[in-house]
C-alpha positions in Angstrom: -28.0 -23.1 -0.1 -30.2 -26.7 -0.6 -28.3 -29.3 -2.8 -30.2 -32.5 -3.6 -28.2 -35.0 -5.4 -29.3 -38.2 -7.8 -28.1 -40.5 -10.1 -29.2 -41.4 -13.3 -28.4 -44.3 -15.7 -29.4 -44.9 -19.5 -28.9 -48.3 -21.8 -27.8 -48.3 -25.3 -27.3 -51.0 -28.1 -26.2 -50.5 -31.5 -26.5 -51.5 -35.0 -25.2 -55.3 -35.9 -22.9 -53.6 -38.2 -20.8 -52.0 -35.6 -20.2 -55.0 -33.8 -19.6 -55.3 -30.1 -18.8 -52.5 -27.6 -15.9 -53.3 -26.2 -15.1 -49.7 -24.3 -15.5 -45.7 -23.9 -12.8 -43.4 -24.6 -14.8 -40.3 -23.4 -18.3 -39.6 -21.9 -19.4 -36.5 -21.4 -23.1 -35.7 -20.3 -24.0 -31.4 -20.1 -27.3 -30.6 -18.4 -29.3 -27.8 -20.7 -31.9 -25.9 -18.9 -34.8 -23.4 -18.4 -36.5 -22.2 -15.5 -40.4 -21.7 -15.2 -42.0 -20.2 -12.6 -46.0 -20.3 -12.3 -47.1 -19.0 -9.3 -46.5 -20.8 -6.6 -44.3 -23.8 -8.7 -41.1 -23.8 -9.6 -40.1 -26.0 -12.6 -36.5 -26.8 -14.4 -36.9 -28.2 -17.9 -34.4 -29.4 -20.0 -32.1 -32.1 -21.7 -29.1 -34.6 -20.5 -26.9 -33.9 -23.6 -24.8 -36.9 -23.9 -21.5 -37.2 -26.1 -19.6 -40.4 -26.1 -17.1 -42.4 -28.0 -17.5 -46.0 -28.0 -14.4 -48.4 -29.0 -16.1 -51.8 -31.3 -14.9 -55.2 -31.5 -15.9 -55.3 -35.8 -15.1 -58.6 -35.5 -17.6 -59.8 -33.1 -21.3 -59.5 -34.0 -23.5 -58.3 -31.6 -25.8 -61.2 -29.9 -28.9 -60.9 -27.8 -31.5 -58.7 -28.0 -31.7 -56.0 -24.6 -35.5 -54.7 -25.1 -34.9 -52.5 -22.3 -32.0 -50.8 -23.8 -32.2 -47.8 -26.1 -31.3 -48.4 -30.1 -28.6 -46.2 -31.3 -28.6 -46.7 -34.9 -27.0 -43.2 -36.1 -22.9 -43.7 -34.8 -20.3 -42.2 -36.5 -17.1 -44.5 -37.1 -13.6 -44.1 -37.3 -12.2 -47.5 -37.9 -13.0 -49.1 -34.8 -13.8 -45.9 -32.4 -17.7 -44.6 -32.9 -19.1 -41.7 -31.7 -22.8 -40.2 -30.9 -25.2 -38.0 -29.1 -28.5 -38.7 -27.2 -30.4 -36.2 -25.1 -32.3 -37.1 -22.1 -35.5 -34.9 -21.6 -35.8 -34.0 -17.8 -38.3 -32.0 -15.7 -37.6 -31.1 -12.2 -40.5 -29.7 -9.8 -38.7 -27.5 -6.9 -40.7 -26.3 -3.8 -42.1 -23.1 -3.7 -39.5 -21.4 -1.3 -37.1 -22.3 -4.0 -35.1 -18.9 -5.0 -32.0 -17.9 -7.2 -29.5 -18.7 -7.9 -31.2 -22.2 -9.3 -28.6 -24.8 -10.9 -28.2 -28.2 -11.9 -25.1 -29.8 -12.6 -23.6 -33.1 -13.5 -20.6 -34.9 -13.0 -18.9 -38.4 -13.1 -20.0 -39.8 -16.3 -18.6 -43.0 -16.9 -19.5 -45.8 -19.3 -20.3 -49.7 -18.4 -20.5 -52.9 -20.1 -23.8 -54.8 -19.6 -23.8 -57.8 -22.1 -25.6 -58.7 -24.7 -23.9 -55.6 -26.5 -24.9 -53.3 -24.5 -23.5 -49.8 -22.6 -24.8 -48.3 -19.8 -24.2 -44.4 -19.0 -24.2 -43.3 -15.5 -23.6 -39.8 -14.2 -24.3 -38.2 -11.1 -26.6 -35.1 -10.7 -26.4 -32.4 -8.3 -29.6 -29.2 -8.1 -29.3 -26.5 -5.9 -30.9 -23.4 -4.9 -31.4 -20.7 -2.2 -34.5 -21.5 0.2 -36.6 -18.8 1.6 -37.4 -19.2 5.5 -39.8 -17.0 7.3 -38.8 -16.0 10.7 -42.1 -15.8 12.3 -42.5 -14.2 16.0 -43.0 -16.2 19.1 -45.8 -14.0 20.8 -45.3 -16.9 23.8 -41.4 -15.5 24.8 -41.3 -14.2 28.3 -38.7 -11.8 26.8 -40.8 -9.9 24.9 -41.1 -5.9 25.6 -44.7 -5.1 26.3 -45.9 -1.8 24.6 -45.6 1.1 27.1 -48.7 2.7 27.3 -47.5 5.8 28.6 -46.1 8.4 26.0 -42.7 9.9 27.3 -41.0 12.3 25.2 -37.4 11.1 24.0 -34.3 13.4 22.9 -32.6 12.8 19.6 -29.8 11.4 21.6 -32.1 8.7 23.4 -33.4 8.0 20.0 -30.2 7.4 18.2 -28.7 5.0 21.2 -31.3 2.6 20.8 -31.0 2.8 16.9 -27.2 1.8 17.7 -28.7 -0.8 19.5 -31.2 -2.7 17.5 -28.9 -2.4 14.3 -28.0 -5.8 13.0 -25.6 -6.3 9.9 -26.8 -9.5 8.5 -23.8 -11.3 6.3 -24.6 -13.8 3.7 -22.3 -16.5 4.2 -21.4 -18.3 0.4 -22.0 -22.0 -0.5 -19.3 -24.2 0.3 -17.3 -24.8 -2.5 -17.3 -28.7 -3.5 -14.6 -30.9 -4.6 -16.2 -32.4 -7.0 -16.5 -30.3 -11.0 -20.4 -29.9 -12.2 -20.5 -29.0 -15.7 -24.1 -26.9 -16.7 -25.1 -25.2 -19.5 -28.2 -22.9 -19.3 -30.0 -21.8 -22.2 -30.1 -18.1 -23.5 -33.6 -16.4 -23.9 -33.3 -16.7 -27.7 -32.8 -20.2 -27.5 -35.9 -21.6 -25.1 -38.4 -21.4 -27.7 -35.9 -24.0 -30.5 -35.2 -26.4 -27.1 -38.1 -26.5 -25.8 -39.7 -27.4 -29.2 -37.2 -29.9 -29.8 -37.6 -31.7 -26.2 -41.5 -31.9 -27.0 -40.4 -34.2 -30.1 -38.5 -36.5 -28.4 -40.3 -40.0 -26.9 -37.4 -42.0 -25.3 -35.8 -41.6 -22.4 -37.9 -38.8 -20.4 -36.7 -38.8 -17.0 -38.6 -37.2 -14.0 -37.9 -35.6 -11.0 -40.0 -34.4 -8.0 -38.9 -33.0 -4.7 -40.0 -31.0 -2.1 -37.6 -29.3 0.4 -36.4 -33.3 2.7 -36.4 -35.5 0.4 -36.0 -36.7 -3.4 -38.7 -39.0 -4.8 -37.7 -42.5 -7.1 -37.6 -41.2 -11.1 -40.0 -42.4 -13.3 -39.0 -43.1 -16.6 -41.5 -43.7 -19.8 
């Protein structure tokens, strides 16, 4: 299996009215999925789905303005503990010897202060799939056979010994397991059509992805 890991990191501020955040009780960031393939391309699209629950100071008035930082100003409150959601639209372009099983995974949300009144979400993010490899012949290898031009009848028995000895039993090893817990939801068929419709509406926070097989290219973000 190929695993290529990332990490990804959103800002948030909030309404005056909810004053200052002052913690996290919970942050919880699911991965949502589907998988396109076009040819020779290999794309996972999808969302971030982020749940988290902010503690306020009500007391303290947000200052500063963070123009970089994303505007929640939908949060649910329960005295001084709010709650909301934000998804963050991904795309992720795999090489073409990319195969199933395909996944992405998260894990290790956590929550930071940044000032100003703002949070920062961070979470780790793990995609892996099963490459295909062609085993080409080396027509250079001294230890080739060279095809015997002279025909030589051969005995069901003769036959059946060098059967024996070509036959190769080929065992597919499984992944390693990892210590580390990756939550991932994928989406149903009946379902790709409604989340893809309602990742084309959204216009903050798209995140992108490109790697081929070595490496993993910076994210852009727009």
């Amino acid at each position: 299996m190929k695993t290529v890991q990332w990490q990804m990191k959103e800002d948030f501020v909030f309404p005056e009215s909810t004053g200052t955040p002052t913690g996290t009780e919970s942050v919880r960031v699911t991965p949502r999925f589907t998988i396109d393939r076009s040819g020779e391309s290999v794309r996972m699209t999808g969302i971030y789905h982020l749940a988290v629950n902010v503690e306020f100071d009500l007391e303290v008035p947000r200052t500063g303005k963070a123009d970089s930082a994303i505007l929640i100003d939908d949060v649910e409150l329960n005295g001084n503990l709010g709650y909301f959601e934000y998804a963050v639209p991904f795309n992720i372009d795999l090489p073409p010897e990319a195969n199933d099983p395909l996944n992405i995974a998260t894990a290790n949300a956590q929550c930071e202060m940044e000032g100003q009144g703002a949070i920062a979400v961070i979470w780790e993010v793990q995609c892996s799939y099963r490459e295909i490899i062609e085993v080409q012949e080396d027509s250079s290898n001294p230890k080739q056979k060279e095809p015997n031009t002279e025909e030589t009848p051969e005995s069901p028995s003769n036959v059946a010994a060098e059967v024996a000895e070509t036959e190769e039993v080929v065992e597919d090893n499984p992944a390693p397991e990892h210590t580390v817990k990756y939550e991932n939801v994928s989406i149903p068929d009946r379902e790709e059509d409604e989340t893809l419709s309602f990742i084309a509406g959204l216009e903050d926070g798209i995140s992108t992805t490109v790697f081929r097989s070595n490496n993993v290219s910076v994210q852009g973000e727009s």
